[in-house]
C-alpha positions as CSV (number, residue, x, y, z in Angstrom):
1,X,18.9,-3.9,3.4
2,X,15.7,-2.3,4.3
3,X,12.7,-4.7,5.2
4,X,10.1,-5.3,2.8
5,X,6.9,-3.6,4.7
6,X,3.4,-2.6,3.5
7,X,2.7,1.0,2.2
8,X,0.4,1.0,5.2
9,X,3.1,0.3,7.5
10,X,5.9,3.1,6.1
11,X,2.9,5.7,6.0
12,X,3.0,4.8,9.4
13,X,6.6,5.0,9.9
14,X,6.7,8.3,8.6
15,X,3.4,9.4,10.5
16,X,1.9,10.1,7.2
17,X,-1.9,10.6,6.5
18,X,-3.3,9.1,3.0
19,X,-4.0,12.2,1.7
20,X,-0.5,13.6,2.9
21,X,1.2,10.5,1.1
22,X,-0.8,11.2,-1.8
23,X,0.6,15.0,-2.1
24,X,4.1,14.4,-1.5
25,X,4.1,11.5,-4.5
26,X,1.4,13.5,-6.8
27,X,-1.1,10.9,-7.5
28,X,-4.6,10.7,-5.7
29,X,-5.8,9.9,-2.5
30,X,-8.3,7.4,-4.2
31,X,-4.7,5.4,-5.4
32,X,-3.0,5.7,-2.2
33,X,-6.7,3.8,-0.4
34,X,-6.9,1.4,-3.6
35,X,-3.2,0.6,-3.2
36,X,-3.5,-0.2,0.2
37,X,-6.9,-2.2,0.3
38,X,-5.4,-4.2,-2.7
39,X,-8.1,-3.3,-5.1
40,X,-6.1,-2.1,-7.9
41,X,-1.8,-2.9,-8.3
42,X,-0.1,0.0,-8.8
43,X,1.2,1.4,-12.4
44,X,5.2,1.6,-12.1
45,X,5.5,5.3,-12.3
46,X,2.9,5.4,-9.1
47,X,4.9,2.9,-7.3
48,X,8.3,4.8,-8.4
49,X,6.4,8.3,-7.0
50,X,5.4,6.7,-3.8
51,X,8.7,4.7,-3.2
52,X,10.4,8.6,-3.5
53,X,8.9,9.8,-0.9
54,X,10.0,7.9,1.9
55,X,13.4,7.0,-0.3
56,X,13.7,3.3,0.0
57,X,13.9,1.1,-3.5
58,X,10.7,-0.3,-5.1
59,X,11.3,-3.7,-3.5
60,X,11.1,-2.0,0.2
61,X,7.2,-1.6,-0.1
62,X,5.3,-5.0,-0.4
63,X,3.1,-3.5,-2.7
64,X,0.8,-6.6,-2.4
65,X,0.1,-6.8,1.2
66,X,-3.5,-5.2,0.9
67,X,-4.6,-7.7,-2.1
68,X,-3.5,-10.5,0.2
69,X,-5.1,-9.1,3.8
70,X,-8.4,-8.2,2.0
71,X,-8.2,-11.8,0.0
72,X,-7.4,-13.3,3.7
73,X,-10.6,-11.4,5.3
74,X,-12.9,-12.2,2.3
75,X,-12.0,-15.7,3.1
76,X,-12.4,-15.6,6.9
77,X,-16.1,-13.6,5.5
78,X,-17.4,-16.1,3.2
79,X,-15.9,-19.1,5.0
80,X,-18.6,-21.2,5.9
81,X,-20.1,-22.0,9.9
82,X,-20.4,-25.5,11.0
């Protein structure tokens, strides 16, 4: 069983820039960033192209991780000071 990691932290793994990632799966750069900054969830076929690349299963890449870090520093942002 492979752990369950960010895409952040297999591009990392692999030693893989955004824009390398982004090549190797065919989509964009721009969805590799939004992906990872959890702006936008990934359509299946993206997350299938990406998963290819460093050939692991779909459930090996928490493909949620950058929805709940930014959520988590929005909060820490907006929290308010006593």
């Amino acid at each position: 069983m492979t752990d369950k990691r960010s895409l952040w932290e297999w591009r990392a793994t692999r030693r893989l820039s955004r824009r390398a990632l982004a090549l190797l799966a065919e989509v964009s750069e721009g969805t590799v960033e939004s992906i990872e900054n959890g702006r936008h969830p990934p359509s299946l076929k993206t997350m299938r192209r990406i998963a290819d690349v460093f050939d692991v299963g779909l459930d090996a890449i928490d493909w949620e991780a950058g929805k709940r870090e930014r959520e988590e520093r929005d909060a820490k942002t907006l929290a308010p000071v006593a």
